[in-house]
C-alpha positions as CSV (number, residue, x, y, z in Angstrom):
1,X,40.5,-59.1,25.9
2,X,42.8,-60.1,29.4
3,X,41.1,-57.9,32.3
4,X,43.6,-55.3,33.5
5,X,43.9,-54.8,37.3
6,X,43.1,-51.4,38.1
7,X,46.0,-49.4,40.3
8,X,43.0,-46.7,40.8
9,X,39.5,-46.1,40.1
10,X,40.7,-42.6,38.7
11,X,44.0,-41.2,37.7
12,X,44.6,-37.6,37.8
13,X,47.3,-36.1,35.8
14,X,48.9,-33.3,37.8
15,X,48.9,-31.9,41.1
16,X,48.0,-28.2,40.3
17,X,45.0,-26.8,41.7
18,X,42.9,-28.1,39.2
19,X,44.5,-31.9,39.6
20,X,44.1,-32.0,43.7
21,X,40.5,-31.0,44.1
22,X,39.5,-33.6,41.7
23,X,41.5,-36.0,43.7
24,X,40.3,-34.3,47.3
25,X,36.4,-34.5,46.0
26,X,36.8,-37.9,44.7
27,X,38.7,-39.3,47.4
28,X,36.0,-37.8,50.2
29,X,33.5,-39.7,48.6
30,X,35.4,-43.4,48.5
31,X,36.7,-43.2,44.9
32,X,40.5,-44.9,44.7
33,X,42.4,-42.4,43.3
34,X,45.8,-42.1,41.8
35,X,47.5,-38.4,41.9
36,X,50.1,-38.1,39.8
37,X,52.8,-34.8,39.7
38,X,55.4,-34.9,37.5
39,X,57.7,-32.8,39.7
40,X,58.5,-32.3,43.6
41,X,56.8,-30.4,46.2
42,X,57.3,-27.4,47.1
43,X,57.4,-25.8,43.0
44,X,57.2,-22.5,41.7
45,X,54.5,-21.5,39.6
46,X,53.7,-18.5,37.1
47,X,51.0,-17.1,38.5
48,X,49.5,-13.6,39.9
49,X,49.2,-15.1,43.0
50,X,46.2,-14.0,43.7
51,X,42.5,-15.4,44.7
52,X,39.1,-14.0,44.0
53,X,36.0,-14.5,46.2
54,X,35.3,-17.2,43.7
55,X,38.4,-19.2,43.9
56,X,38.4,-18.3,47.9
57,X,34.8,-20.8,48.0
58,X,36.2,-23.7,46.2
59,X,38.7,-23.3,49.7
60,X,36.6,-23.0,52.0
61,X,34.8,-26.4,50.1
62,X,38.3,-28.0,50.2
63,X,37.9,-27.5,54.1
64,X,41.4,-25.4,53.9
65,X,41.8,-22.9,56.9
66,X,42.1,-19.7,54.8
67,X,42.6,-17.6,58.0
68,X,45.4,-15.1,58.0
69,X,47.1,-17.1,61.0
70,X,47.0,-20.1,58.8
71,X,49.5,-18.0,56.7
72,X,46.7,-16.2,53.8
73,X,47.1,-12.2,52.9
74,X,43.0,-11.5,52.9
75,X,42.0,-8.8,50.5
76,X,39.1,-6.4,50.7
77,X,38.8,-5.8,46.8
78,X,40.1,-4.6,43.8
79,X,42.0,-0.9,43.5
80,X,41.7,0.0,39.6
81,X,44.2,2.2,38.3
82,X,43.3,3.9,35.0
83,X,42.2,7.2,32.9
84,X,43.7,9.5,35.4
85,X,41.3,7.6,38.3
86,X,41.9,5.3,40.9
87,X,39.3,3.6,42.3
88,X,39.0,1.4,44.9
89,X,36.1,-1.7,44.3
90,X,34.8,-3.9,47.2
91,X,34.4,-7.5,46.8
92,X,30.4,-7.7,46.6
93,X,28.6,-8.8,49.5
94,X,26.7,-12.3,48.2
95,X,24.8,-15.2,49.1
96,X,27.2,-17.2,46.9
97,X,30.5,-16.1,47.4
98,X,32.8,-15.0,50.5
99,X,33.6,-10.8,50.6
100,X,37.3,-11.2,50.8
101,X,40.0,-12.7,48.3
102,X,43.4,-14.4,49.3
103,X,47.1,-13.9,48.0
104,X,49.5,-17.1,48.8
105,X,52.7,-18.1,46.3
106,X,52.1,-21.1,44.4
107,X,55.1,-22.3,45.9
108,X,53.4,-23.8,48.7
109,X,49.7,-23.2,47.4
110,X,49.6,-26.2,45.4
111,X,51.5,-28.5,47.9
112,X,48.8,-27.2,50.4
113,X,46.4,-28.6,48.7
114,X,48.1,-31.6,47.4
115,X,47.9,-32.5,51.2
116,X,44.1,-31.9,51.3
117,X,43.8,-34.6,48.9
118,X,45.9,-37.0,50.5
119,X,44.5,-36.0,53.9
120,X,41.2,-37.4,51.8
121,X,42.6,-40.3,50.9
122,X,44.2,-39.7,47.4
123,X,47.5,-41.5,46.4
124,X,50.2,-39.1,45.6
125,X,53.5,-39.7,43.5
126,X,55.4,-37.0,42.3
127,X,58.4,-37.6,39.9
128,X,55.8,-39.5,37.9
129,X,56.0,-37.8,34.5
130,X,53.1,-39.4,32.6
131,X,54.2,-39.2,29.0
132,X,51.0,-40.5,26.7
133,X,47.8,-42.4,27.5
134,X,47.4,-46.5,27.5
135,X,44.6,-47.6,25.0
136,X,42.1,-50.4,24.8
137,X,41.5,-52.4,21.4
138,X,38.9,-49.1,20.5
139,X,40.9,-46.3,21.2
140,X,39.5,-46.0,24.5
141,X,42.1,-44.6,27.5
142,X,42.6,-47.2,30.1
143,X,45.6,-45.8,31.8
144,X,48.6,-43.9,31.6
145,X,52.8,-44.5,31.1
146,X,54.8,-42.8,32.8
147,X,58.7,-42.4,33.8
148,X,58.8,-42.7,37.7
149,X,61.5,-41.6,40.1
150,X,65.0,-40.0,39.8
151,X,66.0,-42.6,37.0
152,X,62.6,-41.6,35.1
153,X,62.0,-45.7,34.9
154,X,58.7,-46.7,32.7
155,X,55.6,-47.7,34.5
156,X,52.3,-48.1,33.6
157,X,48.9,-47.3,35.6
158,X,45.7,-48.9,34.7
159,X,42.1,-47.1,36.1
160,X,38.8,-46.7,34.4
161,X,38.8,-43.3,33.9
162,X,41.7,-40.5,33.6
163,X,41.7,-36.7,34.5
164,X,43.3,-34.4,32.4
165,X,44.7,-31.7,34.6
166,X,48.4,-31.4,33.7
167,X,47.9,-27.1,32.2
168,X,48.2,-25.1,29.6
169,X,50.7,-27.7,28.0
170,X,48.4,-30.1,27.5
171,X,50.6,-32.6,27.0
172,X,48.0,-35.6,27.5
173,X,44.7,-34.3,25.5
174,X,47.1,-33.9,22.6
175,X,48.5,-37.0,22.6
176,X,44.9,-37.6,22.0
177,X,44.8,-35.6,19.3
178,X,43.1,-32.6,20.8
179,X,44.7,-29.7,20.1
180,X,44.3,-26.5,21.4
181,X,41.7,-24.1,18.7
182,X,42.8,-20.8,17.5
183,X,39.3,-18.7,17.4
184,X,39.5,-18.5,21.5
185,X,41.1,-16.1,22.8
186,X,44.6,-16.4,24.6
187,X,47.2,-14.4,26.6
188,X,50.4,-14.2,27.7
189,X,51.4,-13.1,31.3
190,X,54.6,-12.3,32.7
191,X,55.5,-11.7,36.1
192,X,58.3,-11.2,38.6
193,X,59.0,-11.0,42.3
194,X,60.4,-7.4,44.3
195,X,61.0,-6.1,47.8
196,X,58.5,-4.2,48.7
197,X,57.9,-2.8,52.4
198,X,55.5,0.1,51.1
199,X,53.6,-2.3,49.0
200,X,53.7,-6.1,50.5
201,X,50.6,-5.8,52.9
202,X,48.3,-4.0,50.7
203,X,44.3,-5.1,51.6
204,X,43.2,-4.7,47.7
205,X,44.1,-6.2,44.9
206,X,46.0,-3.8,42.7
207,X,45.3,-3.4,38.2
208,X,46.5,-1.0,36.3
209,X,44.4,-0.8,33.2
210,X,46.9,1.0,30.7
211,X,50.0,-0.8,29.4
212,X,51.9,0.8,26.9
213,X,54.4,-0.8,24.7
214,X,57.6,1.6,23.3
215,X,58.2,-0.8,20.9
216,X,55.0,-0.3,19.1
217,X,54.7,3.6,19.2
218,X,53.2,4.3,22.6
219,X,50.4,2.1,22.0
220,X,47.5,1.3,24.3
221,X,47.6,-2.6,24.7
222,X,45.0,-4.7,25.4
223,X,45.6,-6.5,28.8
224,X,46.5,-5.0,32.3
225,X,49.3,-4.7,35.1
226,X,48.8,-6.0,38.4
227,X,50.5,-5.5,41.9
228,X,49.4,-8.1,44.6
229,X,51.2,-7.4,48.2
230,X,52.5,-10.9,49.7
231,X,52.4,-9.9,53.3
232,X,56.1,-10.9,53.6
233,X,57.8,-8.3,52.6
234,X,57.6,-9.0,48.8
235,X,54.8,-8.5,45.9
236,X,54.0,-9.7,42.8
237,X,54.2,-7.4,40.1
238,X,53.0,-8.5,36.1
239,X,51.4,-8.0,32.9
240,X,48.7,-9.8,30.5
241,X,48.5,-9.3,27.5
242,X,45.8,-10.8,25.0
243,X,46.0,-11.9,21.7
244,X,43.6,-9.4,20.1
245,X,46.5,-7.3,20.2
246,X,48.1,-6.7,16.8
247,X,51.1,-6.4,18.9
248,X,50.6,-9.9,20.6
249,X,53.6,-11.6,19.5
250,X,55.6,-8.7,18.3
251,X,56.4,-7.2,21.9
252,X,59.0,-8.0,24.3
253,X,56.8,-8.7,27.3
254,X,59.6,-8.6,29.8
255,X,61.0,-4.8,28.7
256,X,57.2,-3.8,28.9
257,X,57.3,-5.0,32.2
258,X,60.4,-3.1,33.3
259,X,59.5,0.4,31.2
260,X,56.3,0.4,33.3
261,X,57.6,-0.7,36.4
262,X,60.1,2.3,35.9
263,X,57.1,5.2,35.9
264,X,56.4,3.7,39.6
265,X,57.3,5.4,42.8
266,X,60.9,4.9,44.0
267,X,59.5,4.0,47.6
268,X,57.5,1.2,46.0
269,X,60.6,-0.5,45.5
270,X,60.1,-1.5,41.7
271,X,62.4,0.6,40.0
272,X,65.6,-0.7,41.4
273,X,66.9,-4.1,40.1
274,X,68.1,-4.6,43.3
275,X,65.1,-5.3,45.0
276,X,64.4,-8.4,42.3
277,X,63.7,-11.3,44.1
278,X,63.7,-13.6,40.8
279,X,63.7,-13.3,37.2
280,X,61.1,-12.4,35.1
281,X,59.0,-16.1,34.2
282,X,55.7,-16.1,31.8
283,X,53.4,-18.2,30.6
284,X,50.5,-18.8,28.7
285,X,47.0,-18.2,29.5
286,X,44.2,-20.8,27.6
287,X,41.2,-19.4,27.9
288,X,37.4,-19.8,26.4
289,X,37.0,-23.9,26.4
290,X,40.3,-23.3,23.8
291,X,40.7,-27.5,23.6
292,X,37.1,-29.0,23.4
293,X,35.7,-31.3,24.2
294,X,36.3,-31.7,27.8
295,X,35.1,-35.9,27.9
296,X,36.0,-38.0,25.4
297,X,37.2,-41.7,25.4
298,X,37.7,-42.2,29.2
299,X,39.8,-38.8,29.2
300,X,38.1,-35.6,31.1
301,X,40.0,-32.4,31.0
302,X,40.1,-29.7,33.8
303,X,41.6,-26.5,34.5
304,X,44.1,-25.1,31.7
305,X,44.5,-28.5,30.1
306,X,40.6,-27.6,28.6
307,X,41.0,-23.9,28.3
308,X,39.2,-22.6,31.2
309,X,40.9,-19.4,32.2
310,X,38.3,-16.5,32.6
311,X,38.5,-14.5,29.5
312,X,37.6,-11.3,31.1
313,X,40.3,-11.4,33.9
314,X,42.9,-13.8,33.8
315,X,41.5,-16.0,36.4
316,X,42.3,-19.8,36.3
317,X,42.5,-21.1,39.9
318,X,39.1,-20.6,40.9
319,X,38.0,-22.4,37.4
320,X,40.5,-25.4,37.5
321,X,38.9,-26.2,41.1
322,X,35.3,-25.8,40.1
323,X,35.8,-28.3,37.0
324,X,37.7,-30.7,38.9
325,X,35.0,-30.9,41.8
326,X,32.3,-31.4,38.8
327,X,34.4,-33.6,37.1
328,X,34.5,-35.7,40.7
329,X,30.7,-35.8,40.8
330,X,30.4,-36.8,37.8
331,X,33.1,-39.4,37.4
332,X,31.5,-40.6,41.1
333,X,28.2,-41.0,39.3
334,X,29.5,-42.7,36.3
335,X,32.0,-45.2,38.3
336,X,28.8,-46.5,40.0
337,X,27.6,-47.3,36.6
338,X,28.5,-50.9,34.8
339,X,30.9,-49.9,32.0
340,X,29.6,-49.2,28.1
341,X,27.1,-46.9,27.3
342,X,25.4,-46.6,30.6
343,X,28.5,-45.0,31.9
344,X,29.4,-43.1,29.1
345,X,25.8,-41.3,29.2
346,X,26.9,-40.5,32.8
347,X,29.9,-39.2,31.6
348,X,28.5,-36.7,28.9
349,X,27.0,-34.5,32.0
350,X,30.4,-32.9,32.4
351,X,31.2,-31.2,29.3
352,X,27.0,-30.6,29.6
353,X,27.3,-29.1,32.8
354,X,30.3,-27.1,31.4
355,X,29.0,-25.8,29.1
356,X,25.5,-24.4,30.9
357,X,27.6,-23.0,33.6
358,X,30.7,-20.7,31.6
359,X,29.6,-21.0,28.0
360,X,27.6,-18.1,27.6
361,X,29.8,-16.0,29.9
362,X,32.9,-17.3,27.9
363,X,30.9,-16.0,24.5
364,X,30.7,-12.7,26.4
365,X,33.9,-12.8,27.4
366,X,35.9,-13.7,23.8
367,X,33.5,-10.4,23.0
368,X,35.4,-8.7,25.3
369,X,38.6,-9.1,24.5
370,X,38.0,-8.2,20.9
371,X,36.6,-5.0,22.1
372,X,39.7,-4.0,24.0
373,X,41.9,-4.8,21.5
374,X,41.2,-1.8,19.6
375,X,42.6,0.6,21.6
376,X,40.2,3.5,20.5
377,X,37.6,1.7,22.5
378,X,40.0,0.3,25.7
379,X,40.5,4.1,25.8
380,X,37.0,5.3,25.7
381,X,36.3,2.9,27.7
382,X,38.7,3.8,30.4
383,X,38.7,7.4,30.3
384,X,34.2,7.5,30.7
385,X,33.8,4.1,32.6
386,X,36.5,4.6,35.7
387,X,35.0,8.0,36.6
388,X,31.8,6.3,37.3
389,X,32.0,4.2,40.6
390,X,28.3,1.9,40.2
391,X,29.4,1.0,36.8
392,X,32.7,0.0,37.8
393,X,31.1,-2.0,40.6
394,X,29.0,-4.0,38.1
395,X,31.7,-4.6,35.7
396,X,33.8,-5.9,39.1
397,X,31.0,-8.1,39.3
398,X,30.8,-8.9,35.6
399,X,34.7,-9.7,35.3
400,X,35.2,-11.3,38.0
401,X,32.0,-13.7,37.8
402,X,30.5,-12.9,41.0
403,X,26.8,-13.0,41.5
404,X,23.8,-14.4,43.6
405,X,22.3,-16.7,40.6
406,X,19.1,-16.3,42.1
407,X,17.7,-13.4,43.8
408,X,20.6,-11.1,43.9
409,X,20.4,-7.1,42.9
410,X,19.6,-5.3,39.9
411,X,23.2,-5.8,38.5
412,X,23.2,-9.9,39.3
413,X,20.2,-10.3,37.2
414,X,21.5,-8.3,34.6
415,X,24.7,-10.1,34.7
416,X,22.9,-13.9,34.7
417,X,20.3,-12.6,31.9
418,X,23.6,-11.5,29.3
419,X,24.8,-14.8,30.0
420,X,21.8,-17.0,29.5
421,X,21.1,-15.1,26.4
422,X,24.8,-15.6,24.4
423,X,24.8,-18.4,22.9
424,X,27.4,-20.9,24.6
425,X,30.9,-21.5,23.4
């Protein structure tokens, strides 16, 4: 076989969160890497909008100035609204983890750090729209097409390796022929911009834990609301919604969004149309490891393109950054490696790794979300859980993945024991 000339030692499909860490950790350690973003900065995203403690490290490891005068709303916690309580829940103080989260738009989030990879030393193109992968004589991805540019003109790139990051669509693992597996849970979230001067500088993180759906007889759904202040005026206001439901599917997510929106104080600024700043946008929400396995053939996936949105909360910045710095050390590793089975050895520590560090907490966390969607139990579990505020801090901790791994209190080594003991996804 003719020896291709490599464009990149890497090529990262999309410039989400997920896509420009990978290329920012690669990139600081030498790697040649090609960035590739099918759109333009800046782009809107669906998305809550806001960060936990966890996602706020993988920052802080970017080296991104998350100071408020660098334009971040800091957050002390998590206000939970439910069974008649409301609660207000401290990020915990760790060894591991920052005490305060973020809220920022993804409309200049992901151009922000976009820029942190190029700063690095990462190629960037955007209007590159990689439509399918570029194969060797055994199957194995060597590069990508793509259309380039205003006039979507064909190009091909050619690098060693390739990194899936390019969300919940997935578009390049299936073209692979790895589809996305129905036993993991998903959701759906839908969300949409208001005015909001009583609301917009809130310091905590805002979930309503009781969604009720009209449509399907008053019924507790499983899922929850949230309200994240923007610090400009405006919040984010939406709904998840997971498919344990036997409503998932059957509802009209936007009119769920609106009827609860209207039981809201008239100061909040919810209730009136008026104060709309946007429509109502949704998406998808892959979670569990729902499209396995995360290396194969040249190809590792991160982010939403290999299911990694937290099952018990939503989350998926914080986890599209952690897999795409691993994904860096490891490719790193592997690219000093002669290609064949050396390398590929290298390679198999990423979906390893993977799979020590969320596995058992996914298992835990597809339990979960079976639980709560029966409703006799969300309700239970509501109505004798939120009256109690040291349980409520340990399932903070458990839900939103934050503990000391070693050391740490009673409720950390409770937490990392449940996790080591189910068996991994």
């Amino acid at each position: 076989m003719t020896a291709v000339e490599h464009d990149a030692d890497v090529i990262v499909v999309g410039a989400g969160p997920g896509g420009s860490a990978t290329a920012y950790h690669l990139a600081r350690h030498g790697v040649r890497v090609l960035l590739l973003e099918k759109t333009e900065f800046p782009r809107e995203k669906v998305c809550g909008d806001g960060l936990t403690p966890r996602a706020v490290r993988q920052l802080v490891r970017m080296g991104v100035d998350t100071s408020p005068e660098a334009g971040w709303l800091h957050n002390r916690g998590l206000r939970v609204i439910g069974g008649g309580v409301r609660l207000e829940l401290d990020w915990p103080d760790l060894a591991s983890f920052p005490n305060y989260g973020l809220v920022r738009t993804r409309m200049d989030f992901d151009q922000l750090l976009a820029e942190r990879a190029v700063a690095a030393g990462a190629t960037l193109r955007t209007s590159a729209n990689v439509t399918g992968p570029v194969l060797d004589a055994d199957g194995r991805v060597i590069g990508v097409q793509a259309e380039v540019g205003p006039e979507k003109a064909p190009a091909t790139f050619h690098a060693p390796l390739v990194v899936a990051a390019d969300g919940v669509s997935g578009r390049f693992p299936l073209a692979l022929g790895l589809a996305k597996r129905e036993d993991r849970p998903i959701g759906v979230a839908v969300r949409r911009y208001y005015r909001s001067p009583a609301k917009h500088d809130d310091n905590y993180l805002e979930s309503w834990l009781e969604l009720r759906s009209k449509e399907s007889g008053d019924n507790l759904l499983p899922g929850y609301g949230w309200i994240f202040g923007l610090g400009d005026g405006r919040v984010n206001v939406g709904l998840g919604v997971l498919n344990s439901s036997s409503a998932f599917g059957k509802t009209n997510y936007r009119r769920l969004l609106t009827d609860w929106l209207a039981n809201t104080p008239a100061d909040w600024g919810m209730t009136d149309e008026a104060n709309a700043d946007g429509p109502i946008l949704g998406a998808a929400l892959p979670m569990g490891f729902n499209r396995v396995p995360h290396y194969t053939r040249g190809v590792l996936l991160v982010g939403d393109s290999g299911g990694m949105v937290n099952p018990f909360n939503g989350e998926g910045i914080a986890y599209a950054m952690e897999s795409g710095e691993l994904a860096a050390e490891v490719a790193v590793q592997a690219l000093a490696r002669p290609a064949g089975a050396d390398r590929e050895r290298a390679l198999q520590v990423y979906p390893a790794e993977l799979k020590a560090r969320f596995g058992g907490y996914y298992r835990l966390g597809g339990i979960f979300v079976k639980l709560i969607g029966r409703p006799e139990i969300m309700r239970m579990a509501t109505k004798h859980g939120m009256p109690h505020p040291t349980l409520m801090r340990f399932v903070l901790k458990l839900l939103a993945n934050l503990t000391d791994p070693r050391g740490g209190d009673a409720m950390d080594r409770v937490i990392n024991a449940m996790t080591k003991v189910a068996p991994a996804v």
